[in-house]
C-alpha positions as CSV (number, residue, x, y, z in Angstrom):
1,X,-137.5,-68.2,6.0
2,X,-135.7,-66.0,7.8
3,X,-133.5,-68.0,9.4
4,X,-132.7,-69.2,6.3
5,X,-131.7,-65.8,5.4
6,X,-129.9,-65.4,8.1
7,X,-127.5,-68.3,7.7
8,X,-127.2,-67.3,3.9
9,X,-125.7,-63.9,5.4
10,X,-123.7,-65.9,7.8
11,X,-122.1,-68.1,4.8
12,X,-121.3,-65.1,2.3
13,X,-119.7,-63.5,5.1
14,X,-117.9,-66.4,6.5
15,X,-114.9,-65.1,8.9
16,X,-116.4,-61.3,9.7
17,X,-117.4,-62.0,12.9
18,X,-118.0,-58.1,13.0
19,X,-120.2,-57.5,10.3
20,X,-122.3,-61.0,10.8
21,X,-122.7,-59.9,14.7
22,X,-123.7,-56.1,13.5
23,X,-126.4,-57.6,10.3
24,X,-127.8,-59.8,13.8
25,X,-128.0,-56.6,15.8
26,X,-129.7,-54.7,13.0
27,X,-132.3,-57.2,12.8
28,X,-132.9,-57.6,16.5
29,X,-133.6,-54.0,16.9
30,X,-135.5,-53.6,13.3
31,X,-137.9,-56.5,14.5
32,X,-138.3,-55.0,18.2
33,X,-139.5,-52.0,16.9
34,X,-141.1,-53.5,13.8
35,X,-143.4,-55.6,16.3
36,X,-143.9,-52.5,18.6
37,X,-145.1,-50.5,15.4
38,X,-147.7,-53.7,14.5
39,X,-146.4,-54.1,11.5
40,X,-148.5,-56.0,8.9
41,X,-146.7,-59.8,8.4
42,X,-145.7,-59.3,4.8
43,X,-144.0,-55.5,6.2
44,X,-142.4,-56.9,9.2
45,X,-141.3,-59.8,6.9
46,X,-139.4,-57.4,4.4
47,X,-138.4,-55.0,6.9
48,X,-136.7,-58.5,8.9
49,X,-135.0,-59.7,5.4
50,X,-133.6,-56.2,4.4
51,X,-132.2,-55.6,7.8
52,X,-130.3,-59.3,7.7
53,X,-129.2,-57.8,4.4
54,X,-128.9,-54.5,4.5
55,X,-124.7,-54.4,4.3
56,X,-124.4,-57.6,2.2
57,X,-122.8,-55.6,-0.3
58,X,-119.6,-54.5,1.7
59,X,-117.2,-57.2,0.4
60,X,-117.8,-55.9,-3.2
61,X,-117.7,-52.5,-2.0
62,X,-114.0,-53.2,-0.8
63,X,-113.4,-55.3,-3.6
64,X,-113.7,-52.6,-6.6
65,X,-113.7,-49.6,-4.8
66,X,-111.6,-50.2,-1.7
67,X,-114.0,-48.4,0.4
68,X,-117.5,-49.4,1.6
69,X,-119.2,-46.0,2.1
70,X,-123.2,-46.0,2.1
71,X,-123.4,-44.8,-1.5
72,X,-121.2,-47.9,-2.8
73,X,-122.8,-50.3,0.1
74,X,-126.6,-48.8,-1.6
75,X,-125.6,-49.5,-5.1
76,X,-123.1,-53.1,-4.7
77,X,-125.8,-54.8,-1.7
78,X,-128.6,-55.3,-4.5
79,X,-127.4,-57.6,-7.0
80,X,-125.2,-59.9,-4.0
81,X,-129.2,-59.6,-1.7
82,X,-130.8,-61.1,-5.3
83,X,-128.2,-63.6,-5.8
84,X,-128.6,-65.1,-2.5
85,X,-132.4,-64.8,-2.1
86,X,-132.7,-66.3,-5.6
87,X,-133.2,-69.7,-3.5
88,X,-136.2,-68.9,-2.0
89,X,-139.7,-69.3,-2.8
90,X,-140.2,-65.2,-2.3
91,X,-143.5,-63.7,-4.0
92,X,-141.6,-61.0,-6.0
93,X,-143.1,-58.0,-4.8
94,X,-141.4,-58.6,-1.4
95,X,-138.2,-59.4,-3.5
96,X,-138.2,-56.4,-5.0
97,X,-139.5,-54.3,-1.7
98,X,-136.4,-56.4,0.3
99,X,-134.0,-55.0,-2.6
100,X,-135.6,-51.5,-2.3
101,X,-134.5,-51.3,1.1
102,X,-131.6,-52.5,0.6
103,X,-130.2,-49.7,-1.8
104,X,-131.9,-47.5,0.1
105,X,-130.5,-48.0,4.1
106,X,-128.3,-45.1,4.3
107,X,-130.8,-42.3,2.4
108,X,-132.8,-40.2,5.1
109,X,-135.0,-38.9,2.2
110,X,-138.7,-39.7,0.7
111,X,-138.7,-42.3,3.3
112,X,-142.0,-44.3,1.5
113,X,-143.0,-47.0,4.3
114,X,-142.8,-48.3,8.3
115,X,-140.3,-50.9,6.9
116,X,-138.0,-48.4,5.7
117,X,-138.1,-46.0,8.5
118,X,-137.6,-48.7,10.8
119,X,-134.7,-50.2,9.1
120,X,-133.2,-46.9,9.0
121,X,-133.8,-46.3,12.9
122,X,-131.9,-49.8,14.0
123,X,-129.1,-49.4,11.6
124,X,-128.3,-46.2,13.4
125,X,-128.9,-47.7,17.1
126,X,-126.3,-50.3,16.5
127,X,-123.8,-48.3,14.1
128,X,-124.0,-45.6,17.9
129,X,-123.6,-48.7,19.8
130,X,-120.7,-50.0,17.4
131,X,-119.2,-46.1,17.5
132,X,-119.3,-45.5,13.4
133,X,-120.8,-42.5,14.7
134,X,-120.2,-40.0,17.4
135,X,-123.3,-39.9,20.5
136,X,-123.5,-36.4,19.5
137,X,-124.8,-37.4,16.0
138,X,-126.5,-40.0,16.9
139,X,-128.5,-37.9,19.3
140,X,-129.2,-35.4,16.4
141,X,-130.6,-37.8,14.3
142,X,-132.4,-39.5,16.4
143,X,-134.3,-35.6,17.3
144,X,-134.6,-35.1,13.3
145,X,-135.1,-38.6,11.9
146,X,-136.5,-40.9,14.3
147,X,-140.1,-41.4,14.0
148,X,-141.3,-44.6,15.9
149,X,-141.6,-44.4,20.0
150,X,-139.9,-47.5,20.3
151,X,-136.8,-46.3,17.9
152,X,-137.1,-42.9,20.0
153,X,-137.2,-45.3,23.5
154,X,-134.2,-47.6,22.5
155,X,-132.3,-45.0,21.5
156,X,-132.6,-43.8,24.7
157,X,-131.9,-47.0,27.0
158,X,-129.3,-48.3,25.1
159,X,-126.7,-45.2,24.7
């Protein structure tokens, strides 16, 4: 399933080499670290959807707002991650967690679940690796926010 998921991503952003190469990254690191943390199937399974996901929303961003800022990617990603997962067989209570995570991948706050934190900690790695933000923040967050050893340890090896 998500393979499937993954070439659904791959489709809707046909052309953007860029942000289908970064949703890949995001979901390499988010099921390193999710496997690492022994996440429970259904956990690692949401966390692995919602990081395949997590910036699906950055065409409509630029499309109504002309920018693509977390706030607009956390509000516009949900409805574009539904239609597309709409073709799968998905009990809805990992729908609706998968969404969750989605409009919530760039808020550091009331952090409620592995999945989340762990989404949160690869987005990061590969937007450092990518340079959407400086090493000196990257190394601050990591000190405040990072909670998982293997998030703390690739953070480490790969920058």
């Amino acid at each position: 399933m998500i393979n499937y998921i993954k070439i659904e991503m791959m489709k809707y952003n046909h052309g953007d080499t860029r942000r289908i190469n970064h949703a890949l990254k995001v979901h390499s690191y988010a099921k390193i670290i999710g496997e690492a943390e022994n996440l429970k199937e259904d956990e690692l399974f949401t966390l692995e959807a919602a990081s395949v996901l997590h910036d699906i929303g950055i065409k409509e961003c630029e499309r109504k707002y002309s920018k693509c800022g977390g706030y607009y990617q956390q509000i516009e990603g949900p409805p574009v991650a539904r239609q597309l997962l709409s073709e799968i067989d998905m009990d809805s209570s990992k729908l609706e967690r998968v969404i969750y995570l989605i409009s919530r991948h760039h808020t550091f706050k009331n952090v409620d679940g592995r999945d989340y934190q762990i989404l949160l900690e690869a987005d990061l790695i590969v937007n450092a690796q990518e340079e959407y933000i400086s090493e000196y923040a990257f190394r601050n967050a990591v000190d405040k926010l990072f909670v998982t050893e293997m998030g703390k340890y690739l953070s480490s090896v790969v920058l």
